[in-house]
Biopython code that builds the backbone (N, CA, C, O; Angstrom):
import numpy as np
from Bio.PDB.StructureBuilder import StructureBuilder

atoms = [
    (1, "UNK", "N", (-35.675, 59.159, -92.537)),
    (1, "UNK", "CA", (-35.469, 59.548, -91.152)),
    (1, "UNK", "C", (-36.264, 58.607, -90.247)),
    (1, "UNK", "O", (-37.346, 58.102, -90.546)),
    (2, "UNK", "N", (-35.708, 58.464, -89.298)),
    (2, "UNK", "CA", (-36.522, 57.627, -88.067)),
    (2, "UNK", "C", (-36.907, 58.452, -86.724)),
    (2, "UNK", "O", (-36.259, 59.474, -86.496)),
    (3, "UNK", "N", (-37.820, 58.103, -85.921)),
    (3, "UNK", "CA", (-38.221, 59.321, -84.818)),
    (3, "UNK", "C", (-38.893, 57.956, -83.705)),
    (3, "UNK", "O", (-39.511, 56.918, -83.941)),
    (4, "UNK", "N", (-38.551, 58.403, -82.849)),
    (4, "UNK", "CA", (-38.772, 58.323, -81.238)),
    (4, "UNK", "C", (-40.231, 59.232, -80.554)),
    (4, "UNK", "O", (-40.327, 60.443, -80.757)),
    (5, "UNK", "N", (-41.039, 58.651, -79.942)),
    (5, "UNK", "CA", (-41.395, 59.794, -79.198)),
    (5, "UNK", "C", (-41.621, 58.857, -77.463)),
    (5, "UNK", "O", (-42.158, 57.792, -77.158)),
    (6, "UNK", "N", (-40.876, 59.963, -76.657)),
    (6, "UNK", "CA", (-40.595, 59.521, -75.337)),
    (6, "UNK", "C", (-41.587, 59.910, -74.508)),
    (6, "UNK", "O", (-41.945, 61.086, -74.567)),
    (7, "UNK", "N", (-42.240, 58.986, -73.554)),
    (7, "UNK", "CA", (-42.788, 59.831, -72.612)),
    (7, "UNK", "C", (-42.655, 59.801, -71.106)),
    (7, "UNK", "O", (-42.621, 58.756, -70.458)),
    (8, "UNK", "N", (-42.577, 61.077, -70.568)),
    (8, "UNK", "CA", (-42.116, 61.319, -69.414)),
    (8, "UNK", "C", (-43.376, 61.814, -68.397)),
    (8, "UNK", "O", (-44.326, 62.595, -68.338)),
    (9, "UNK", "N", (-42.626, 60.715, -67.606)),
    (9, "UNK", "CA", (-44.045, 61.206, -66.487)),
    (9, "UNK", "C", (-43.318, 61.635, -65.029)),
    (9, "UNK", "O", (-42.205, 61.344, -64.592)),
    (10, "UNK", "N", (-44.224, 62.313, -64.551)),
    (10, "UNK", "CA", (-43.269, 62.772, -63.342)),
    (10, "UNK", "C", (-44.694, 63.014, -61.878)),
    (10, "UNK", "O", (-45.760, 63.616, -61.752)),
    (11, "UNK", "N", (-43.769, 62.071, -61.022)),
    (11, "UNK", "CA", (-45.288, 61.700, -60.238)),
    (11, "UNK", "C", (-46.397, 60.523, -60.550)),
    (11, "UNK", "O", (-47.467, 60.390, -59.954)),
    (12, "UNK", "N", (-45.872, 59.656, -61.676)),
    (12, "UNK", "CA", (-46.826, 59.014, -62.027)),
    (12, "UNK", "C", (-47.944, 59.646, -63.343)),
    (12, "UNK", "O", (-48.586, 58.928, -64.109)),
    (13, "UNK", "N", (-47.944, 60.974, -63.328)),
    (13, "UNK", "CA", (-49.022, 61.333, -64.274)),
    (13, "UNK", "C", (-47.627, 62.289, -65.469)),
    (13, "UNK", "O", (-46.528, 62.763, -65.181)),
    (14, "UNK", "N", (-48.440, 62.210, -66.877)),
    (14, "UNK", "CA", (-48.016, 62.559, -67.937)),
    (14, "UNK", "C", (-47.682, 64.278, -67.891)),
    (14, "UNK", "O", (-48.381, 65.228, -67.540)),
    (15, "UNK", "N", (-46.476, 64.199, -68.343)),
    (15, "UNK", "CA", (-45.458, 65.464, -68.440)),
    (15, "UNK", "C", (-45.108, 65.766, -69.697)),
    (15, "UNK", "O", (-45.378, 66.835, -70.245)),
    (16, "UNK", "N", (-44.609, 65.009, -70.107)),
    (16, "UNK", "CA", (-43.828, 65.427, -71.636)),
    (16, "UNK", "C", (-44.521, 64.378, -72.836)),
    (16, "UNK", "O", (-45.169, 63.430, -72.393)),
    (17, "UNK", "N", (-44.454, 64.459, -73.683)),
    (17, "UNK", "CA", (-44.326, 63.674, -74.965)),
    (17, "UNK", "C", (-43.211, 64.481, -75.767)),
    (17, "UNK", "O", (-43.284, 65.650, -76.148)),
    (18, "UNK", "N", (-41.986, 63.429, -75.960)),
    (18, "UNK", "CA", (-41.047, 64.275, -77.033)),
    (18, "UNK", "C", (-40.835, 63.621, -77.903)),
    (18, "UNK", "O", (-40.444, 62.456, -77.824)),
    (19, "UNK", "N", (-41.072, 64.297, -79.008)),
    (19, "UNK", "CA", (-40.437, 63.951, -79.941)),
    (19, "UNK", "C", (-38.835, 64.029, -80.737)),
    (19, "UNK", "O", (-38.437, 65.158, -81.021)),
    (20, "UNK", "N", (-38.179, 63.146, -80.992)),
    (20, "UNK", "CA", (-37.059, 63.090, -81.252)),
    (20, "UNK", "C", (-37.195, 62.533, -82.384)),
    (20, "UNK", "O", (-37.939, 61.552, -82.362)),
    (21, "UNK", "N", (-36.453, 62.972, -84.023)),
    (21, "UNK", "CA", (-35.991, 62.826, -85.044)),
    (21, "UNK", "C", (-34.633, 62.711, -85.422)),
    (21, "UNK", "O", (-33.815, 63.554, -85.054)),
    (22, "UNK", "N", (-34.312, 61.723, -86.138)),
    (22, "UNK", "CA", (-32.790, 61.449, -86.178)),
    (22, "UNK", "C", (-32.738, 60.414, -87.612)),
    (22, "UNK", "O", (-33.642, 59.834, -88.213)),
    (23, "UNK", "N", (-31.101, 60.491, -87.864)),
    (23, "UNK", "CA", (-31.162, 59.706, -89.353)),
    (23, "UNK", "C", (-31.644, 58.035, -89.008)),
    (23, "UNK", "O", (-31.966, 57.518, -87.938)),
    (24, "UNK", "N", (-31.560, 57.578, -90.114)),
    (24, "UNK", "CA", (-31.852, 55.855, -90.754)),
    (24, "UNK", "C", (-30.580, 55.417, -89.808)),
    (24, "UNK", "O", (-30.925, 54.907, -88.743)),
    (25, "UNK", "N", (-29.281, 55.525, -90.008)),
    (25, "UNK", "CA", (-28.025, 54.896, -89.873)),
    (25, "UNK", "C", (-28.437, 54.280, -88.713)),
    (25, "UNK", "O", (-28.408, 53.050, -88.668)),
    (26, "UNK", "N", (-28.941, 55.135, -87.451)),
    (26, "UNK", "CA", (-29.188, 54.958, -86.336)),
    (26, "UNK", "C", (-29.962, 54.224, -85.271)),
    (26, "UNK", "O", (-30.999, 54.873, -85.140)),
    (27, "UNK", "N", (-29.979, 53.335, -84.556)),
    (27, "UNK", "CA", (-30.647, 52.169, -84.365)),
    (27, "UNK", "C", (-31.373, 53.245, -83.029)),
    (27, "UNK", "O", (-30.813, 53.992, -82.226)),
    (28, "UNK", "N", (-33.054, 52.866, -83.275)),
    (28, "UNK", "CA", (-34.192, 53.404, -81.915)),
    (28, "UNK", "C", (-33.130, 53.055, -80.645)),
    (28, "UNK", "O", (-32.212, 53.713, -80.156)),
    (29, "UNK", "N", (-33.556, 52.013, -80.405)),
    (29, "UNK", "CA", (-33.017, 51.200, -79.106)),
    (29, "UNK", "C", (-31.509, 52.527, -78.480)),
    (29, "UNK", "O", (-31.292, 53.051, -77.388)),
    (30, "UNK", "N", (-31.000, 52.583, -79.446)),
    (30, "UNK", "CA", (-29.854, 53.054, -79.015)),
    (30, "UNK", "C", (-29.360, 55.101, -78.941)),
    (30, "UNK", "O", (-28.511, 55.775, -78.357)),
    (31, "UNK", "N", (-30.046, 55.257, -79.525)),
    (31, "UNK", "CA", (-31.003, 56.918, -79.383)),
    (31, "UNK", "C", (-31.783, 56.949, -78.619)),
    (31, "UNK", "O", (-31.813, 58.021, -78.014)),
    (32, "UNK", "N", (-32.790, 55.937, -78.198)),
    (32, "UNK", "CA", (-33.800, 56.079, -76.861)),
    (32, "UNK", "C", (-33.170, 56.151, -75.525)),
    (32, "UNK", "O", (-33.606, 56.736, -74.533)),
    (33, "UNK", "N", (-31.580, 55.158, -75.702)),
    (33, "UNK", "CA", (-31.043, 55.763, -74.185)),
    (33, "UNK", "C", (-30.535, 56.528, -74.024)),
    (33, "UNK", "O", (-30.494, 56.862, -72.840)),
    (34, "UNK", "N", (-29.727, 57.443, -75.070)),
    (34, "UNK", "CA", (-29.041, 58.933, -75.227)),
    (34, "UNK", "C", (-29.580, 59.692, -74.990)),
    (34, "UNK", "O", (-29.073, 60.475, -74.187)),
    (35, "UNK", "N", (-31.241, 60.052, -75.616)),
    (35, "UNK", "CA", (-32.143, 60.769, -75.539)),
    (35, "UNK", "C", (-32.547, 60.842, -73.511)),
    (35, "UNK", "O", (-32.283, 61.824, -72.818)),
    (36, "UNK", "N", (-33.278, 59.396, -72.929)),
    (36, "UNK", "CA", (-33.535, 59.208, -72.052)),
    (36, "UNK", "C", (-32.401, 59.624, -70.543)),
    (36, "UNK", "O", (-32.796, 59.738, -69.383)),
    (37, "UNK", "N", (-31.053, 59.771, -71.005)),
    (37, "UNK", "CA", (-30.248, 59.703, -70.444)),
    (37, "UNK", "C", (-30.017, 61.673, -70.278)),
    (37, "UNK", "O", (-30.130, 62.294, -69.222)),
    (38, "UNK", "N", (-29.710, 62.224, -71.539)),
    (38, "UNK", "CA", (-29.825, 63.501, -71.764)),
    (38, "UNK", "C", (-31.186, 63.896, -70.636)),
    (38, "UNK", "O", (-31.084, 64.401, -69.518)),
    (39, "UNK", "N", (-31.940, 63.643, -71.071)),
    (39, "UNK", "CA", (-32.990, 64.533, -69.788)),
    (39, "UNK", "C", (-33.007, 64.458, -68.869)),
    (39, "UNK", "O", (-33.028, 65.491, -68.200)),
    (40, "UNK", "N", (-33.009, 62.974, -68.140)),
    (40, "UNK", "CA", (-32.682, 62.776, -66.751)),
    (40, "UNK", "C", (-31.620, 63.215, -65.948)),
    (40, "UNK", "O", (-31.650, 63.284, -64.719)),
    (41, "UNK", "N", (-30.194, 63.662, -67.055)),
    (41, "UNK", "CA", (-29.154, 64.992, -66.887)),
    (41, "UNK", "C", (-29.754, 65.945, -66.569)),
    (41, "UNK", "O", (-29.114, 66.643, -65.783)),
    (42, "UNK", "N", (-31.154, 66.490, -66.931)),
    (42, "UNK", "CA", (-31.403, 68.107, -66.646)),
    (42, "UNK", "C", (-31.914, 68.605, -65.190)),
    (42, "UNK", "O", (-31.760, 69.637, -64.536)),
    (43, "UNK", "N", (-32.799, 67.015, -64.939)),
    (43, "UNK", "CA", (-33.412, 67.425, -63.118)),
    (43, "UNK", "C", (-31.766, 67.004, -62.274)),
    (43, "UNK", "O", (-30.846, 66.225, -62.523)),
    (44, "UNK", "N", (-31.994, 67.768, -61.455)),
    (44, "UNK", "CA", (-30.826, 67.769, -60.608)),
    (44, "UNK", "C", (-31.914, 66.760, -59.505)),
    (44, "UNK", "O", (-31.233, 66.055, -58.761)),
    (45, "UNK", "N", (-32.750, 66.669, -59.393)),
    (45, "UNK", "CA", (-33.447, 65.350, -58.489)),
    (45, "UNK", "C", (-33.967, 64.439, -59.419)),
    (45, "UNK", "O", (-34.961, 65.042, -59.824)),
    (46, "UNK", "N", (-33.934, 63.549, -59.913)),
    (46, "UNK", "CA", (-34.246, 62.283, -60.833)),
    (46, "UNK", "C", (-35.254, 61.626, -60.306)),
    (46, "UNK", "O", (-35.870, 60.900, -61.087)),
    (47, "UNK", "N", (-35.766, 61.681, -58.717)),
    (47, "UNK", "CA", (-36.525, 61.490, -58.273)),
    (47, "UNK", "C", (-38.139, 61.421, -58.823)),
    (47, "UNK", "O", (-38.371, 62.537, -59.287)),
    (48, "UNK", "N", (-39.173, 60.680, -58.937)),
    (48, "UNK", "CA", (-40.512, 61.124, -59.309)),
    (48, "UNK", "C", (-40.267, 61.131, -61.119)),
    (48, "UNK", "O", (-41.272, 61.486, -61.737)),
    (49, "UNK", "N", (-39.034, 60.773, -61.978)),
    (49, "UNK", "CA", (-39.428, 61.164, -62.851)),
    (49, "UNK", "C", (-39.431, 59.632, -63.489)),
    (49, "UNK", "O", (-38.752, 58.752, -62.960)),
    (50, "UNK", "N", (-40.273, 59.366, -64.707)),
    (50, "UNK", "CA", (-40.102, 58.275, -65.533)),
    (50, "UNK", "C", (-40.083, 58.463, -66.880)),
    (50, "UNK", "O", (-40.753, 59.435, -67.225)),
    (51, "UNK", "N", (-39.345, 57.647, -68.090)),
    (51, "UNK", "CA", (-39.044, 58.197, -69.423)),
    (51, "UNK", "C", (-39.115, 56.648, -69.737)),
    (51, "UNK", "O", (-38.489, 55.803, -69.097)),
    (52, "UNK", "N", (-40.060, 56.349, -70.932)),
    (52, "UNK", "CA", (-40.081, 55.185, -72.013)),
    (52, "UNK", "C", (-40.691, 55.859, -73.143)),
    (52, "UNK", "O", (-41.156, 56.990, -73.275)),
    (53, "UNK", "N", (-40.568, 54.883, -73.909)),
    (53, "UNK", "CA", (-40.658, 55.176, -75.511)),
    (53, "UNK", "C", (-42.179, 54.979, -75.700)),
    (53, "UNK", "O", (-42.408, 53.798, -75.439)),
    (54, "UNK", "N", (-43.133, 55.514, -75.984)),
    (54, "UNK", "CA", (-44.629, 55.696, -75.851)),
    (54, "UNK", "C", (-44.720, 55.017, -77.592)),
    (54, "UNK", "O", (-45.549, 54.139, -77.832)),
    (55, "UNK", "N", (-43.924, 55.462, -78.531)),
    (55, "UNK", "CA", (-43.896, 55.302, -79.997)),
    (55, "UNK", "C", (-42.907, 55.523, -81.002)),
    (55, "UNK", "O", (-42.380, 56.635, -81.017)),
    (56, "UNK", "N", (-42.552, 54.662, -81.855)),
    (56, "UNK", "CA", (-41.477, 54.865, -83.051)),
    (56, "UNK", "C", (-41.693, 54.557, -84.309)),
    (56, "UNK", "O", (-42.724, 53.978, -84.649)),
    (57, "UNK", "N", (-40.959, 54.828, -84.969)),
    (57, "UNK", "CA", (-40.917, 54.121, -86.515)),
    (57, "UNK", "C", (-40.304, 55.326, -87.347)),
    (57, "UNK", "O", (-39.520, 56.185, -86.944)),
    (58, "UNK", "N", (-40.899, 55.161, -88.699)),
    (58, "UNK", "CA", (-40.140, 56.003, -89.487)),
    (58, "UNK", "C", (-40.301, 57.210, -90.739)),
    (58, "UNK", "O", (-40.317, 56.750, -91.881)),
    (59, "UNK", "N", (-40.361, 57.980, -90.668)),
    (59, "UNK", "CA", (-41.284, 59.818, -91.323)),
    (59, "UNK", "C", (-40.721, 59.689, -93.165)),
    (59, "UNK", "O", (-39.737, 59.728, -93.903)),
    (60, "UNK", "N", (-41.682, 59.578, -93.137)),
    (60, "UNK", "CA", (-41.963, 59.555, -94.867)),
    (60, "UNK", "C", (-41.150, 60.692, -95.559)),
    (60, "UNK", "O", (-40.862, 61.737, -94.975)),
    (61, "UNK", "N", (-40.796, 60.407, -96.871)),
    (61, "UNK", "CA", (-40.057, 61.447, -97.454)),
    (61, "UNK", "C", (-40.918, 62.680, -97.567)),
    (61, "UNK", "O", (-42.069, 62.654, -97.132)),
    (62, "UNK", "N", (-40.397, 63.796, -98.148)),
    (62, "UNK", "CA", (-41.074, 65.230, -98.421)),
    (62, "UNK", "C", (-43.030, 64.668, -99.102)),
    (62, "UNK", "O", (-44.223, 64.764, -98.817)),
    (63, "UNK", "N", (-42.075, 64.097, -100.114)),
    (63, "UNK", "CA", (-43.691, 63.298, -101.113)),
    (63, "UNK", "C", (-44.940, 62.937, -100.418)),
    (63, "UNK", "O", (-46.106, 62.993, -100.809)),
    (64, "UNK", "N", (-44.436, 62.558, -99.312)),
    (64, "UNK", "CA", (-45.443, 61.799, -98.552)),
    (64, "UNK", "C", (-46.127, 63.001, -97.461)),
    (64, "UNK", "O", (-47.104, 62.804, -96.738)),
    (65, "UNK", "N", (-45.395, 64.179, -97.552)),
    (65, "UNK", "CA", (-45.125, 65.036, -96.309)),
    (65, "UNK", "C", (-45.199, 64.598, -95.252)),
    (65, "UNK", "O", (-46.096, 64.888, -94.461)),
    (66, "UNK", "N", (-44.045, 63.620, -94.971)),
    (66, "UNK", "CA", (-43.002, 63.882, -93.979)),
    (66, "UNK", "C", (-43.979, 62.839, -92.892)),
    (66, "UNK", "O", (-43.964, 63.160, -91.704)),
    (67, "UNK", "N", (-44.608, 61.912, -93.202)),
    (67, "UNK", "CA", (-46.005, 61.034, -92.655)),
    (67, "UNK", "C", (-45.550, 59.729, -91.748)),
    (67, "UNK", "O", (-45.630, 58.568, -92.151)),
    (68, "UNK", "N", (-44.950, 60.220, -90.167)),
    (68, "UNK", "CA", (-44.757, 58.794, -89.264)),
    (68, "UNK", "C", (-45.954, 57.914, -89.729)),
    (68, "UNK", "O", (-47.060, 58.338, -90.064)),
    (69, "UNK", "N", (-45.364, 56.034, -89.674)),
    (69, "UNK", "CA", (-45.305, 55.018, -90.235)),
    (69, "UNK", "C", (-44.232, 53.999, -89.345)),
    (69, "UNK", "O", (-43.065, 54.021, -88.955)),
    (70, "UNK", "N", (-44.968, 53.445, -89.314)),
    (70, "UNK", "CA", (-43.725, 51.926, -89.083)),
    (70, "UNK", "C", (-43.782, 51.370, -87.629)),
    (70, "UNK", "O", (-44.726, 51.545, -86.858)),
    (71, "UNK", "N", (-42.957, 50.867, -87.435)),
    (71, "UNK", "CA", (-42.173, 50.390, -86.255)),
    (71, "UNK", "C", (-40.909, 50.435, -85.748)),
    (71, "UNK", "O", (-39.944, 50.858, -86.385)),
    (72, "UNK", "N", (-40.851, 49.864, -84.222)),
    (72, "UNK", "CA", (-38.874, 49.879, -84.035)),
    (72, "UNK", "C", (-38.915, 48.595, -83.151)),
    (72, "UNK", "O", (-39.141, 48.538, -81.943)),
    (73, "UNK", "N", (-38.611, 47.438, -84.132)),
    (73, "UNK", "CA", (-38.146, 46.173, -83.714)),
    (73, "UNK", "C", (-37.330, 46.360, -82.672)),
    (73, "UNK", "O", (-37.796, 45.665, -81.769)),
    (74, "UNK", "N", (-36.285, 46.962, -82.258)),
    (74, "UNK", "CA", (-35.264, 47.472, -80.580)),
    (74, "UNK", "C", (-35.917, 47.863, -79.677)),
    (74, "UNK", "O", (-35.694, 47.450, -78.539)),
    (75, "UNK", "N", (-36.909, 48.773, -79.942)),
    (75, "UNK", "CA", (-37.935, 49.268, -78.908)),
    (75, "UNK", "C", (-39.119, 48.367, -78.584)),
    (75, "UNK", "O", (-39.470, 48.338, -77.404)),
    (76, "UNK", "N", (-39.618, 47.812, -79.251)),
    (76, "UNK", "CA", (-41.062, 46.960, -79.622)),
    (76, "UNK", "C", (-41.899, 47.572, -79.549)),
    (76, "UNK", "O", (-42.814, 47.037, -78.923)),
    (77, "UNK", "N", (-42.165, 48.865, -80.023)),
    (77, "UNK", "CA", (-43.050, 50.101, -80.192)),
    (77, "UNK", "C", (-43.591, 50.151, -81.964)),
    (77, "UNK", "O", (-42.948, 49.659, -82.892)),
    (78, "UNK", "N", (-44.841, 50.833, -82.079)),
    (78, "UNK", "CA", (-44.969, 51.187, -83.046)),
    (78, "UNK", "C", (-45.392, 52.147, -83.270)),
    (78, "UNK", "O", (-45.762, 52.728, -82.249)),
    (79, "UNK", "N", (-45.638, 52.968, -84.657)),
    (79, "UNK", "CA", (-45.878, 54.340, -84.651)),
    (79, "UNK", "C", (-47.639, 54.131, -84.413)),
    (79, "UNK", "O", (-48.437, 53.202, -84.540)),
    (80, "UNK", "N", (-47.701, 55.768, -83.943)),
    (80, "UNK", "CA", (-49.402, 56.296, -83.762)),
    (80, "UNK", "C", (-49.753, 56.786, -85.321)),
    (80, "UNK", "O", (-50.849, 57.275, -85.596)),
    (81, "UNK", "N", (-48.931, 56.639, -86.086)),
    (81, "UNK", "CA", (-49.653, 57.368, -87.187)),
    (81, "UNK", "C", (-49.655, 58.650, -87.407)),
    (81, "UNK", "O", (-48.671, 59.371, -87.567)),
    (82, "UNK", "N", (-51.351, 59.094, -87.420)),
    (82, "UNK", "CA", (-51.167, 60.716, -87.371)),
    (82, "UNK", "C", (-51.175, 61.381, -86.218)),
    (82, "UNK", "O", (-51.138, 62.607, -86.313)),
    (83, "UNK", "N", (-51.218, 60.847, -85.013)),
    (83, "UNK", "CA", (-50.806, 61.450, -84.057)),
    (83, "UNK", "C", (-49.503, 62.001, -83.909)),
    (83, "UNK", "O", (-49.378, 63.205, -83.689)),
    (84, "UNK", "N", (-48.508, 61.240, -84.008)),
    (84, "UNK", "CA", (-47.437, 60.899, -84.051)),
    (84, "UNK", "C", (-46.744, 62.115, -84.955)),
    (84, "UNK", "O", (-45.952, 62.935, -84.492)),
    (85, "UNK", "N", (-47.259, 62.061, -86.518)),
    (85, "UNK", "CA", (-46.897, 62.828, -86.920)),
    (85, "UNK", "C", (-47.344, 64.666, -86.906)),
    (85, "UNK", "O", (-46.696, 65.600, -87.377)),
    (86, "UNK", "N", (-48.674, 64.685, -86.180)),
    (86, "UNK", "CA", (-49.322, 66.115, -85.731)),
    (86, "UNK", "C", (-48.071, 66.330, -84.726)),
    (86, "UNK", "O", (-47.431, 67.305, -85.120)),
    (87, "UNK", "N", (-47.403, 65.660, -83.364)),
    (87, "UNK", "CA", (-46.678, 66.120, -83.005)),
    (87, "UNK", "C", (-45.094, 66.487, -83.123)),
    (87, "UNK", "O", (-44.319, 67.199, -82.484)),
    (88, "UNK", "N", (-45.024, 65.805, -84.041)),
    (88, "UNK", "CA", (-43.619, 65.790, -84.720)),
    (88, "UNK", "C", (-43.658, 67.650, -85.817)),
    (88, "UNK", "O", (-42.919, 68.634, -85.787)),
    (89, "UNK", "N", (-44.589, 67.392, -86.419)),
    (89, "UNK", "CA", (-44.814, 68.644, -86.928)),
    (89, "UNK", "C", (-45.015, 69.747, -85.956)),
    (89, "UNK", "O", (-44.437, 70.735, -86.412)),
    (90, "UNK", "N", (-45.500, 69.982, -84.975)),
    (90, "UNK", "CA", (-45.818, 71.246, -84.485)),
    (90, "UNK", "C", (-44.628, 71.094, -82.749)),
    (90, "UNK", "O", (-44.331, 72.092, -82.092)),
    (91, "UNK", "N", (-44.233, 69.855, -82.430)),
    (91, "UNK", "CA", (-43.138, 70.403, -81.216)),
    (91, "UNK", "C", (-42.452, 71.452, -80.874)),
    (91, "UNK", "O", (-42.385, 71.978, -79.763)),
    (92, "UNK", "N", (-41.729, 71.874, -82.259)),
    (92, "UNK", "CA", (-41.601, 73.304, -81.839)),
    (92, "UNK", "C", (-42.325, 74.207, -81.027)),
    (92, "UNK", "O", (-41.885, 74.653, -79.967)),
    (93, "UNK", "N", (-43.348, 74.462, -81.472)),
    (93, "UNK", "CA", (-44.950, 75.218, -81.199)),
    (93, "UNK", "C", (-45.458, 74.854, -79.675)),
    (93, "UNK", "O", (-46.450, 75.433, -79.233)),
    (94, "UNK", "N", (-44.818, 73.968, -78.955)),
    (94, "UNK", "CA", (-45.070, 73.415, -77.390)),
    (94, "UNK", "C", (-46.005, 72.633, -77.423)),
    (94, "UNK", "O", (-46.698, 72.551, -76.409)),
    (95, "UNK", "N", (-46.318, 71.836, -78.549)),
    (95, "UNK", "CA", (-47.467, 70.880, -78.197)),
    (95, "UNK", "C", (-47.036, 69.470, -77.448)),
    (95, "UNK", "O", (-47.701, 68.477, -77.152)),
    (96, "UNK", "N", (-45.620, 69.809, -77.264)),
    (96, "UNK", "CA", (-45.344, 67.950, -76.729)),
    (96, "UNK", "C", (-45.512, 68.231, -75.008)),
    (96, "UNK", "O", (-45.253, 67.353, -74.185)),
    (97, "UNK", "N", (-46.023, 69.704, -74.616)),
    (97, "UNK", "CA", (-46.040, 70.236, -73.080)),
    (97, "UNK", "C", (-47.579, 69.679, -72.848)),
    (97, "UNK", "O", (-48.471, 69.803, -73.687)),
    (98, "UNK", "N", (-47.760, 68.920, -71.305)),
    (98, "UNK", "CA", (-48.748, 68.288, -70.837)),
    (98, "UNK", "C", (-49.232, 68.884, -69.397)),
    (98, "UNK", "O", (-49.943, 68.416, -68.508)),
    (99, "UNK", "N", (-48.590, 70.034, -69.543)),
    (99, "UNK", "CA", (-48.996, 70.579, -67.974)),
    (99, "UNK", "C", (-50.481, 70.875, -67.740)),
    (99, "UNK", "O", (-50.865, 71.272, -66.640)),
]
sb = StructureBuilder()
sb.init_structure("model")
sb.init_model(0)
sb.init_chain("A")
sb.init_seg("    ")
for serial, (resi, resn, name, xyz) in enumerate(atoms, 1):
    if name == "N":
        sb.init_residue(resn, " ", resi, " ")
    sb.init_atom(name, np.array(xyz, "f"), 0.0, 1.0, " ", f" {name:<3s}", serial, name[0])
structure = sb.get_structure()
């Protein structure tokens, strides 16, 4: 699997960190604007908001439990490691919220 994490700022100061997971087949570069595009759909004012790719690369099998790694040559980002993967694991849970 490969993962994205976007960050959105709104006003200039930090709002979101999301994480997004998606298969291998799929090129960063080209999920980062679907993704980026999808949210900026949700404010009905687009105004004040900003979305880039903060970090990418790619989540280790089960074995490894599941451990972001790597890079995304399309993005020119690389992964945080265990940051990366603390939030990938718990997003559900609202940790990618920066309010």
């Amino acid at each position: 699997m490969k993962y994205i994490v976007c960050r959105v700022r709104k006003h200039r100061k930090i709002f979101l960190d999301i994480p997004v997971v998606f298969p291998d087949l799929l090129v960063h570069a080209v999920m980062f604007e679907h993704v980026r595009n999808a949210l900026l759909a949700q404010w009905p004012s687009r105004q004040g908001y900003s979305i880039r790719p903060l970090s990418a690369g790619s989540i280790a099998s089960i074995e490894n439990f599941g451990e972001c790694h790597g890079e995304s040559e399309s993005l020119g980002v690389k992964s945080r490691g265990k940051l990366d993967t603390e939030l990938v694991r718990m997003a559900d849970y609202g940790s990618c919220m920066r309010f």
